[in-house]
N, C-alpha and C positions, 0 to 999 in steps of 0.2 A: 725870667724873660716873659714879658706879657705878650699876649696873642699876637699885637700889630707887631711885635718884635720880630716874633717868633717867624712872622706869615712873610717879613722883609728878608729873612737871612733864608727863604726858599722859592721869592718870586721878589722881579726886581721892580712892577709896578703895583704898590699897594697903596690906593687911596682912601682919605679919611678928612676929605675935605668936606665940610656939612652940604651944601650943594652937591656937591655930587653925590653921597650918602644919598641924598633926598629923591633924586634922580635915579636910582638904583631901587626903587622901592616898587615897582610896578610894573605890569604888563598892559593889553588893550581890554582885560574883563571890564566889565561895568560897576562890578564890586570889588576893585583892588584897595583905592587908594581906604575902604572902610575895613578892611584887616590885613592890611600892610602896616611891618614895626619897620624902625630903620635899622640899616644894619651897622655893625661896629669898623668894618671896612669892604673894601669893595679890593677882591685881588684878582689882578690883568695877566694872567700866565700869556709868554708870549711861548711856550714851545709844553710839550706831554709831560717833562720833566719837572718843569714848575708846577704843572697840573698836580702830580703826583703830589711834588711837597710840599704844598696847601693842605691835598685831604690830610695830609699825614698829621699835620701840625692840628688840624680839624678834631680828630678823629682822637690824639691823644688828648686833648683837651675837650671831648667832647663838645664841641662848638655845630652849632648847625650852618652847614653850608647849603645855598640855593645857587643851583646853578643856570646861568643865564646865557642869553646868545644877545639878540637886536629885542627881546623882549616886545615880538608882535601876536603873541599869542590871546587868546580871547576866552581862558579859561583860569587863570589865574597860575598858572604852571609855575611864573617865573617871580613870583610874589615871594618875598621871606615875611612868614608869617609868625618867626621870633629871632627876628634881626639877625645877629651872626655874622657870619659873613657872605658873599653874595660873589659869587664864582663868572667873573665875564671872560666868556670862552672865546671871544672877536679876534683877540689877537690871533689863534691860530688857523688864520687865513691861508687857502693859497691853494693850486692846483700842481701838487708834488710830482706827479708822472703822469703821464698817459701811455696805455698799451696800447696802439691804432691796431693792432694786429689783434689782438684780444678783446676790445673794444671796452678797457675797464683804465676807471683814471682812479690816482689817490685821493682823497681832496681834505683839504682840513677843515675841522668840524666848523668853524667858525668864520667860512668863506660865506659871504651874501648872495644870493641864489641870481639875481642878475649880474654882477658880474661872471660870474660862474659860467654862467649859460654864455654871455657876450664872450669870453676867451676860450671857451671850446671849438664854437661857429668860428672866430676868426684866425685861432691860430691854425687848431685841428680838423675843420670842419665835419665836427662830430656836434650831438646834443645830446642831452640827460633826458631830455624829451618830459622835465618835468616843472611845471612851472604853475605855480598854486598863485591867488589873487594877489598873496602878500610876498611875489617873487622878488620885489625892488626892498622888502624889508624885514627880509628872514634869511636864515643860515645854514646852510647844510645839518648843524647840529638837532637844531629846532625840527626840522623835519623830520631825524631820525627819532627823536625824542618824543613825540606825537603820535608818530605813523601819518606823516601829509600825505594828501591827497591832489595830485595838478590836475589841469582844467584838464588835460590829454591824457586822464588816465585810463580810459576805456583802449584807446591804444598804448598805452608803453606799462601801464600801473600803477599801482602807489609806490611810494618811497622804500617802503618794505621787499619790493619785488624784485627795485634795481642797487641791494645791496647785496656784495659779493663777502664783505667781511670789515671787520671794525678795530679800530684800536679803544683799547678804556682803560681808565685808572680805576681803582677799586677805593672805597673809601677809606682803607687805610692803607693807599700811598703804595699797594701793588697796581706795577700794568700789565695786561693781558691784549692777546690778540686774537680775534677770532676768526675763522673762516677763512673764504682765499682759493679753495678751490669751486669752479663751475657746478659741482656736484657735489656729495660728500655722506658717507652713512658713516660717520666716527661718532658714530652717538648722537645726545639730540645738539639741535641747533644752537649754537651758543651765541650766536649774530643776533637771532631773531628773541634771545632774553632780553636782551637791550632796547631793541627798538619799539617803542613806545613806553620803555620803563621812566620815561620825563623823569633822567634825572636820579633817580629816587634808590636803584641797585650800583650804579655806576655813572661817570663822568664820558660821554664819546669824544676824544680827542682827535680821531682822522678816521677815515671812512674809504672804500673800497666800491667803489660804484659801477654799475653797466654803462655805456654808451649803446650810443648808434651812429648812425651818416645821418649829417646834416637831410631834413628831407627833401628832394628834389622837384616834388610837385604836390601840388593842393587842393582839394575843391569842397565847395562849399554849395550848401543849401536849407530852406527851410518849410516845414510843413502847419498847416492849422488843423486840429484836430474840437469838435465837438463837446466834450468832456478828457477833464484831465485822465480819467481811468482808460480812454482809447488811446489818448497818448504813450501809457506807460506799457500799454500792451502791445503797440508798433515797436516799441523802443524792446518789449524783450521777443520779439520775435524777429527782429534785426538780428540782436546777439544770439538767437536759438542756431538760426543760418551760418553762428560763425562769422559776422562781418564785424570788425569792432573798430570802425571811426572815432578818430581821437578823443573827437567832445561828441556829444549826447548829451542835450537837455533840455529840457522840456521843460514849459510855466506854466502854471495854473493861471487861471483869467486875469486875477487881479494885479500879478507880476507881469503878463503879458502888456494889460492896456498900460504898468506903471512903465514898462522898458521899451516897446515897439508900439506902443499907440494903435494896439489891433483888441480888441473885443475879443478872443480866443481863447483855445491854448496852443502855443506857439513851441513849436520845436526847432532846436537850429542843431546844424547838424555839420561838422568839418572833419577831412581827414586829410592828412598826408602821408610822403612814402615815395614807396616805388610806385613809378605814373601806370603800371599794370594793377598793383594791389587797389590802388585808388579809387580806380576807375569800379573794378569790383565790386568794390566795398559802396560805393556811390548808387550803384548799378540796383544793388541787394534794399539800399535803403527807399530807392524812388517804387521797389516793386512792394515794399510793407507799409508805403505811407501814401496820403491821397492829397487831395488842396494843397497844391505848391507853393509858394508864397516867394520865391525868387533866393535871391543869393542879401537880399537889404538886410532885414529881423540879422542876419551872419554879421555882417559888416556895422553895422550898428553893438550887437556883442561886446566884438572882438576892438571896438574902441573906445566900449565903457566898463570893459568886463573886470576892471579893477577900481572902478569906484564904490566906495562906502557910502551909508547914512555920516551925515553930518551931527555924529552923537551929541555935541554944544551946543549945535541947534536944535535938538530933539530935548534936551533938557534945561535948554531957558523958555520949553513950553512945557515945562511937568513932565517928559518925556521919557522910557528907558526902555530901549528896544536890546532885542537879542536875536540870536541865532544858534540853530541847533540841528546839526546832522546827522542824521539815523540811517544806517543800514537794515535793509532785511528783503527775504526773499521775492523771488517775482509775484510769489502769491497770495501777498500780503502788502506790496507796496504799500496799491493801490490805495485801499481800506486804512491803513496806516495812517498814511497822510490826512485822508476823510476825517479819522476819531482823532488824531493829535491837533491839527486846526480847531476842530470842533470843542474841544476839551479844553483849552486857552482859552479861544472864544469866549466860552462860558466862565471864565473866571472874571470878578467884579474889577471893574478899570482896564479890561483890554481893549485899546485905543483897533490895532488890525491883525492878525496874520494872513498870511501867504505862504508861498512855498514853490519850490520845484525840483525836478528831477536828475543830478548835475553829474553823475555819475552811473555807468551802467556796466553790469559785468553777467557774463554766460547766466550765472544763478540767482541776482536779484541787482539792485541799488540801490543809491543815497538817496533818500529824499532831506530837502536842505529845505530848514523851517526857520520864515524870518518872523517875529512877531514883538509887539511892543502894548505898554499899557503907562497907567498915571495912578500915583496915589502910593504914599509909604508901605503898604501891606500887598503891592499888584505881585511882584517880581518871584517872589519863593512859592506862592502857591500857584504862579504860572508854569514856571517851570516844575514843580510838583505835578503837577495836571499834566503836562505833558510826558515828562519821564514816564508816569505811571502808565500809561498808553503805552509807551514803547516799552516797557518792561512786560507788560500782561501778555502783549501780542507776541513775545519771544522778538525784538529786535535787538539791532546793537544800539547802545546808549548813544558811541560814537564813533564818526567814519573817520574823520578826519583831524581835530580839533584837538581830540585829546580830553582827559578828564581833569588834571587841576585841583581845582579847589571846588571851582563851578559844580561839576557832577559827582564829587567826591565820595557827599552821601549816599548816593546812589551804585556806587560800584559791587560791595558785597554783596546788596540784593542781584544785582546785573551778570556777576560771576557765579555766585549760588556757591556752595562748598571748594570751588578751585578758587576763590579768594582767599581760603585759609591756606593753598600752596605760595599762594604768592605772599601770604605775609612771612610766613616759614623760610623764602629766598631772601626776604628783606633781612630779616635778623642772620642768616647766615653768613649775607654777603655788607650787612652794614650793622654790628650787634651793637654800634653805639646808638642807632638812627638818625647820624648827621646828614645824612642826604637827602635834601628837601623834604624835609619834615611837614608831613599835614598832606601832600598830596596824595592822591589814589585811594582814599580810603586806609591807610593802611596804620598803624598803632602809633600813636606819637609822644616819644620819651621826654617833648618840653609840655607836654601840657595839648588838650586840641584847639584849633582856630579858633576865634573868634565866628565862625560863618557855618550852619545861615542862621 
């Protein structure tokens, strides 16, 4: 029995239509469609069970599998980099329970993150409280697979925070379940192996998530600060105080005059909740911040705050812009952000960067770098110039995005010796290494990528 046989007598949609092949080939990185192979078939598990008897068939055929969600990721994650097969997790959709009393629903891994949030508020009037720019086109899966980051996560968290426990297939065709209680010392965390393993240790099939109450009031405001470095200082002496409104974020000048038409740096600043906590939290930010700037730069935001560059138009002008998110302490933001700009900059053919500050928590945050250049040789020694900043400084490579293929090279230096633990889980929990081969850094039994 050959593979597509084999992958039909354990999952009832497997496609192998050349379009849609072709179609299966990619995510939103800037360098997919140049080390993307096509795969041999494309298999639609509509339940955990089908999940399972893919890897299984995978696994004893040694076949690489990539496993995919709505494939809007921007680092290459969902890219099969020696065809195979290519695992679309979509069909297992759907919101299986909700506890209102416990405030945790099931959801399956491959439910898209607005309607998700749209059938919580309306049936339950509960929210996940988590909603990242590509919320109309990503997947519970994807998120946990990354470790997302939503625009409200200085109030509710990352994705990592509101997961209670997971279900996964293993790559040879065991499922496991993890977690599930509130608390738990039974050893270490077996939830939190998975989340952000994209893929690569295990398949997430349905998920165990926190809620809350829909929130019941809101307020909004905005400040201009001098330099970006007084910005980022208001911003962590907010959170020293303990106040943590939803969004926190702050632009440096050139993203301020590109999104509010103000000469600055602009901080906007929203929280909801309970109309007590609100007020407090509101209260805390007007006494750490000065130059009001009204409730507009907010409202203005919150109704472009999921527009992208137009990458087609950036590249029938020679164009290729990226973005790249780094965490690190509050005492190193600042300076951060200064040498990684500066550090692009300086590399031959960068057209701009910018950046700002989109995430804030007790002990440091994100600073989110957009930058773009022209010319076949800009791109790899951009992003070299930049990684290497963030790696001297001691930051994280990344917050939210995930690593891919994009930052793949980059990971072992990033881990330092605990990348050799993590390759040591790989082969124990996948010794064939059909599970998205090529990404993380980590050893790959077809051969390495093509990239960079």
């Amino acid at each position: 029995m050959d593979v597509v046989d084999a992958l039909r007598s354990v999952c009832d949609r497997v496609i192998t239509d050349p379009t849609d092949l072709a179609a299966a080939t990619g995510d939103e990185w800037a360098m997919a469609a140049s080390v993307a192979r096509t795969p041999e078939a494309v298999a639609s598990p509509a339940t955990a069970e089908e999940v399972a008897g893919v890897l299984g068939v995978c696994s004893d055929r040694r076949v690489p599998v990539t496993p995919a969600g709505a494939r809007s990721g921007v680092c290459g994650g969902a890219v099969p980099v020696h065809g195979g097969v290519v695992l679309d997790l979509r069909g297992l959709a759907g919101v299986r329970s909700v506890d209102d009393t416990s405030l945790v629903a099931d959801i399956g891994a491959g439910t898209m993150g607005d309607a998700l949030e749209a059938e919580l508020r309306a049936d339950h009037g509960l929210t996940l409280g988590h909603r990242p720019q590509s919320v109309a086109i990503s997947t519970v899966g994807g998120w946990l697979a990354c470790r997302s980051a939503g625009q409200y996560s200085t109030r509710y968290g990352k994705i990592e925070d509101m997961v209670v426990g997971l279900d996964v297939a293993l790559a040879d065709g065991r499922r496991i379940t993890t977690g599930g209680a509130p608390r738990a010392a039974t050893g270490p965390d077996l939830t939190q192996l998975f989340v952000g393993s994209e893929g690569t240790l295990g398949v997430i099939t349905s998920a165990r998530l926190r809620l809350h109450p829909a929130p019941p009031a809101e307020l909004r405001a905005s400040y201009a600060f001098e330099s970006f470095a007084a910005g980022v200082d208001a911003c962590r002496r907010i959170l020293r105080r303990g106040a943590t409104p939803a969004v926190v974020r702050l632009y440096d000048e050139a993203e301020s005059e590109r999104t509010f038409d103000l000469p600055t740096n602009v901080l906007v600043v929203l929280d909801e909740g309970d109309e007590r906590l609100v007020e407090a939290t509101m209260a805390i930010v007007a006494e750490e911040c000065h130059e009001p700037r009204g409730v507009e730069p907010v409202d203005r935001w919150l109704a472009h705050r999921d527009d992208v560059y137009d990458t087609d138009a950036l590249a029938r002008q020679g164009i290729v812009g990226d973005t790249m998110e780094v965490a690190a302490p509050w005492s190193t933001v600042a300076r951060l952000y200064d040498e990684v700009t500066a550090a692009v900059a300086a590399v031959a053919g960068t057209v701009w960067t910018s950046g700002h500050l989109s995430h804030a928590y007790g002990d440091g945050a994100c600073v989110y770098i957009t930058f773009a250049g022209t010319g076949a040789n800009w791109y790899v020694p951009a992003w070299d110039a930049a990684a290497g900043v963030v790696l001297a400084m001691g930051g994280a490579l990344s917050h939210h995005h995930g690593i891919g293929l994009a930052k793949a090279r980059f990971l072992a230096a990033a881990l330092g010796p605990a990348h050799g633990v993590l390759v040591d889980l790989k082969r124990a929990l996948d010794p064939s290494g059909i599970l998205n081969p090529g990404k993380l850094g980590l050893p790959d039994p077809y051969g390495a990528p093509s990239w960079p």
